[in-house]
C-alpha positions as CSV (number, residue, x, y, z in Angstrom):
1,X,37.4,0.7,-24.1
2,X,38.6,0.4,-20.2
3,X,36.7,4.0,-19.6
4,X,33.0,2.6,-21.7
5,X,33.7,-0.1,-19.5
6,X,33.7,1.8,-16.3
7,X,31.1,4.2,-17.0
8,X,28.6,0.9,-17.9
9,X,29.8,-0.8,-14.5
10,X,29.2,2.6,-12.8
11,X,25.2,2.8,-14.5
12,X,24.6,-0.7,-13.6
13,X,26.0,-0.3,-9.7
14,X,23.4,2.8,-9.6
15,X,20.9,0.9,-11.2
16,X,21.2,-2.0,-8.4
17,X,21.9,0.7,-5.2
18,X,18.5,2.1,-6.4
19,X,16.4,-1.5,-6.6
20,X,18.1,-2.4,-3.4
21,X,17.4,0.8,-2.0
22,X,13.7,0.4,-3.2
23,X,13.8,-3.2,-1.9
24,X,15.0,-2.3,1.5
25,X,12.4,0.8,1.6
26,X,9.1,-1.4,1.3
27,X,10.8,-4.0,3.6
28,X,9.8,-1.5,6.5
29,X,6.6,-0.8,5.5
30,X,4.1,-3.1,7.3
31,X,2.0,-5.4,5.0
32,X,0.3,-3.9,2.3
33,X,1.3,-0.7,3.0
34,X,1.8,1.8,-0.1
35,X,0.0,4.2,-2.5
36,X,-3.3,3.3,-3.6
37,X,-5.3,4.1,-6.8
38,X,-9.2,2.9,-7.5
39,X,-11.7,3.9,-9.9
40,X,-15.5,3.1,-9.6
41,X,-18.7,3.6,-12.0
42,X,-22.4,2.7,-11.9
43,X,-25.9,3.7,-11.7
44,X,-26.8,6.3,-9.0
45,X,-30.7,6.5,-7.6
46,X,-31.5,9.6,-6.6
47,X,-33.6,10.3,-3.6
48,X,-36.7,12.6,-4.6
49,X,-35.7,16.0,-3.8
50,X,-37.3,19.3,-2.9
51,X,-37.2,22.9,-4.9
52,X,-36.9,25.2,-2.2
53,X,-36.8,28.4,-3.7
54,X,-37.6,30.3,-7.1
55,X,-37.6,33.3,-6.5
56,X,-36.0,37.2,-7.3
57,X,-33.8,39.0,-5.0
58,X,-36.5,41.0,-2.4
59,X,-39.7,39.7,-4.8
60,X,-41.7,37.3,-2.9
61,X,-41.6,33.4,-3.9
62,X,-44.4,32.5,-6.4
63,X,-46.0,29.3,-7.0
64,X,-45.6,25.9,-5.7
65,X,-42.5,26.2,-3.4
66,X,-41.3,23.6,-2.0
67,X,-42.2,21.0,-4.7
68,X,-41.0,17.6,-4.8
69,X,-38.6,17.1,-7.5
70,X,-38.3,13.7,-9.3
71,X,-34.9,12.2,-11.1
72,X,-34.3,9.5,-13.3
73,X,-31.6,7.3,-12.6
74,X,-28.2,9.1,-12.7
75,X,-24.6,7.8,-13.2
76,X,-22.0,8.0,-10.8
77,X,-17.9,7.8,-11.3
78,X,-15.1,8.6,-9.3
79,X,-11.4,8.5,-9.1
80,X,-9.2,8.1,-5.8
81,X,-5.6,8.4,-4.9
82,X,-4.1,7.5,-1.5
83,X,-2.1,5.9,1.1
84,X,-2.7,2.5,3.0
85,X,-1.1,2.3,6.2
86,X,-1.2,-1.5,6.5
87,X,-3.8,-3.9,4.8
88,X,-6.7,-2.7,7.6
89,X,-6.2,1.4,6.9
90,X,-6.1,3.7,4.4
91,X,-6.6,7.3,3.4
92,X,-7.7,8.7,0.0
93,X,-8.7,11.5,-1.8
94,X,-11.6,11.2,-4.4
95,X,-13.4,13.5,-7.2
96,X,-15.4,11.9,-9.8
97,X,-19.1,12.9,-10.7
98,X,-22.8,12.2,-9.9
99,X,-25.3,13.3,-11.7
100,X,-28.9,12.8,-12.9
101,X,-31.9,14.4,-15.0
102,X,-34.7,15.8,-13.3
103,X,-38.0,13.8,-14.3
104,X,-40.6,16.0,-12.6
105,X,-41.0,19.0,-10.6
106,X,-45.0,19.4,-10.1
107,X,-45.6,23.0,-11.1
108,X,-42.7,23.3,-13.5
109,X,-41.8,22.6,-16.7
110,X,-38.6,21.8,-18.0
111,X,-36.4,20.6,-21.0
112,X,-33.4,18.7,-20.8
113,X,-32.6,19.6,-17.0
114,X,-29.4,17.5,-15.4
115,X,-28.1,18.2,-11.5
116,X,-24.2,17.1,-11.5
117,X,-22.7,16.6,-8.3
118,X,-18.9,17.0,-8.8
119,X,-17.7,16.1,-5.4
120,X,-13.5,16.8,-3.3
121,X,-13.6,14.0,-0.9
122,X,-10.8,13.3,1.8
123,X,-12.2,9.3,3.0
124,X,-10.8,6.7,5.8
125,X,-11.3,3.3,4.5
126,X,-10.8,0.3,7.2
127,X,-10.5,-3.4,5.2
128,X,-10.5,-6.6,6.4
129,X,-8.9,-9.2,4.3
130,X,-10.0,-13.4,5.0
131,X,-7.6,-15.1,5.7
132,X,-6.7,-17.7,2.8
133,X,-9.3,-16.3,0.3
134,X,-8.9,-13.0,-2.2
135,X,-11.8,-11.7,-0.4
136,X,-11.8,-7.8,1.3
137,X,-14.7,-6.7,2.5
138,X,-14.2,-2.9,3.4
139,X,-16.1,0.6,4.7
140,X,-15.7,3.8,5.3
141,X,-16.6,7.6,5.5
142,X,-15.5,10.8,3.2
143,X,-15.8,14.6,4.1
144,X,-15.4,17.1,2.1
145,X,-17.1,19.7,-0.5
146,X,-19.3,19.5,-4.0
147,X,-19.5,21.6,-6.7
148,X,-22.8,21.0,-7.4
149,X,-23.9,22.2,-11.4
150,X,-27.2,23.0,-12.0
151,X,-28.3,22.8,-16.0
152,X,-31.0,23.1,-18.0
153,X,-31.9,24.1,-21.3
154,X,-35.7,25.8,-19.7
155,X,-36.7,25.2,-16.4
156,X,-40.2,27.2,-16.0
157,X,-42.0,28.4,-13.6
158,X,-45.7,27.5,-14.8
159,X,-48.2,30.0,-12.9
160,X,-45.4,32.7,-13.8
161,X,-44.1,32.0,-17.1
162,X,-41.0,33.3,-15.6
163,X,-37.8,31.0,-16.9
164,X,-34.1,29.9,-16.2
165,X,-31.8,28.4,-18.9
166,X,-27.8,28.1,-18.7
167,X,-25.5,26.4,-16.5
168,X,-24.9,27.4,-12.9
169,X,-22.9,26.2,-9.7
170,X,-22.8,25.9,-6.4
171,X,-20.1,24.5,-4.3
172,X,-21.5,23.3,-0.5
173,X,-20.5,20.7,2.2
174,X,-20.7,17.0,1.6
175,X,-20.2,13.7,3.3
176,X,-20.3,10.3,2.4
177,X,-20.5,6.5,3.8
178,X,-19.5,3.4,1.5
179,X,-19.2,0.0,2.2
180,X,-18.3,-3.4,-0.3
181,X,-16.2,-5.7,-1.4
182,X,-13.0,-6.4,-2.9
183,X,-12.0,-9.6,-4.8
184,X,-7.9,-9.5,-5.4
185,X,-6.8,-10.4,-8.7
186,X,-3.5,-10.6,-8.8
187,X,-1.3,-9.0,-6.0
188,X,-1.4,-5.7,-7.1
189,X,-4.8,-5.6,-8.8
190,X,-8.5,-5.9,-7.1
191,X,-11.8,-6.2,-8.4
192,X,-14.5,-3.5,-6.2
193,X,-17.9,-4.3,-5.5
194,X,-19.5,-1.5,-3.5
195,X,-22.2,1.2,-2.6
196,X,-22.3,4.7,-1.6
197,X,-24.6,7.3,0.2
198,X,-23.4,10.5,-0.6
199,X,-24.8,13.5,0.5
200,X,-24.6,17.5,0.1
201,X,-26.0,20.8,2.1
202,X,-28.3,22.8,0.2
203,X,-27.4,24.6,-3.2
204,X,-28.4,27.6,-4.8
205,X,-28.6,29.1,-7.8
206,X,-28.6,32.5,-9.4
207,X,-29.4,33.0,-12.9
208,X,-29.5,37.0,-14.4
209,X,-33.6,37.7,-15.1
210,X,-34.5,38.7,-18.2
211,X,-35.1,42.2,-18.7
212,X,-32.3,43.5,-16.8
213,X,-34.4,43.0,-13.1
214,X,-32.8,41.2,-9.7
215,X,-31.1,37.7,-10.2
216,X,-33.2,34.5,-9.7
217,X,-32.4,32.2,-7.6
218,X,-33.1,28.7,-7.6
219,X,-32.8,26.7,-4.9
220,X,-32.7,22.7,-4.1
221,X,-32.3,20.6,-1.0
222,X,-29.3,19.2,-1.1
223,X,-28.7,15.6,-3.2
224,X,-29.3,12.3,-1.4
225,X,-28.1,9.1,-3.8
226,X,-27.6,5.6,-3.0
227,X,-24.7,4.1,-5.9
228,X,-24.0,0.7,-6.9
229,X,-20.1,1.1,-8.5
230,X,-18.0,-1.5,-10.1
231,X,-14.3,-0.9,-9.7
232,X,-10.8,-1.2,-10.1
233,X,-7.8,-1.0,-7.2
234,X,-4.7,-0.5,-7.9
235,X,-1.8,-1.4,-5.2
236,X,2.1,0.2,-5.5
């Protein structure tokens, strides 16, 4: 009995060293400092984009290159861990998605054709919370990389007849800016109200031509979207 006794007064003096030891830890910290966690979705508008190349490897480009290329509105999510310094700085890094069907490419045809954006973003986010209110407004900037997906069922070239179907990537440089605001909920949970211009360097991509000749490569300028995302922070 004395030993059951013992070990339980042991587990609960490790139990308190660890909450006091916890305690003490965030006691240093400054002000809202700790790990972070958000999540955001909406609609994403695509700028209208440009094909810039379709075309085999050493065969001349055919047709209507570079042709403006038209998308309906796209979705956008992503997902971000991090670290805030204090309540004005923080650091993150985000993936997610952003992606779209292509409407119209003049001179083309195609069937069921989607450009996802799948972005790696490291961003630095400076916040500003009012006084006496649950109001944050916030911005920032991301760098980073996108693998950028090109699918389509058919996507034809119409004065050739020449077509590309499958899935194909592309992973190029990307950069961001995003602004909003945040309404606190409780003091660990925030509602996000923002935007986001994202933005990638140019993809390309190379399908295998039927018949056994050189690849084809298909070519865009790189996305430009303006996003409207509703969200979630979470604060450690």
């Amino acid at each position: 009995m004395n030993n059951r006794y013992a070990m339980g007064m042991a587990a609960l003096s490790l139990c308190l060293g660890a909450a006091v030891a916890q305690a003490q830890y965030y006691a240093y910290l400054p002000e809202g400092a700790g790990p972070t966690f958000r999540l955001g979705l909406g609609p994403s508008f695509f700028q209208d984009g440009k094909l810039t190349q379709f075309s085999g490897s050493g065969i001349p480009t055919t047709g209507p290159v570079p042709s403006t290329v038209d998308y309906d509105t796209g979705l956008a999510f992503d997902a971000a861990l991090g670290w805030a310094f204090n309540q004005y700085v923080a650091l993150d890094f985000e993936t997610g998605f952003i992606g779209a069907e292509i409407n119209n490419v003049p001179g083309y045809s195609s069937d069921d054709t989607r450009m996802y954006n799948v972005p790696f973003m490291v961003n630095a986010t400076l916040s500003y919370p009012i006084p006496h209110t649950n109001i944050i407004p916030y911005l920032g900037a991301g760098v980073g990389g996108a693998d950028v997906i090109f699918d389509t069922d058919n996507f034809a070239q119409n004065s050739s007849g020449i077509v590309v179907s499958g899935s194909e990537n592309d992973v190029v440089f990307a950069g961001q800016l995003f602004a909003g605001v945040r309404f606190r909920l409780t003091r660990h949970l925030a509602f996000d109200l923002g935007y986001k211009y994202f933005a990638t360097d140019r993809p390309t991509f190379s399908y295998p031509e039927f018949g056994g000749g050189p690849n084809l490569d298909v070519g865009f300028r790189g996305a430009r979207t303006h996003s409207a995302l509703f969200g979630l922070t979470f604060d450690f």
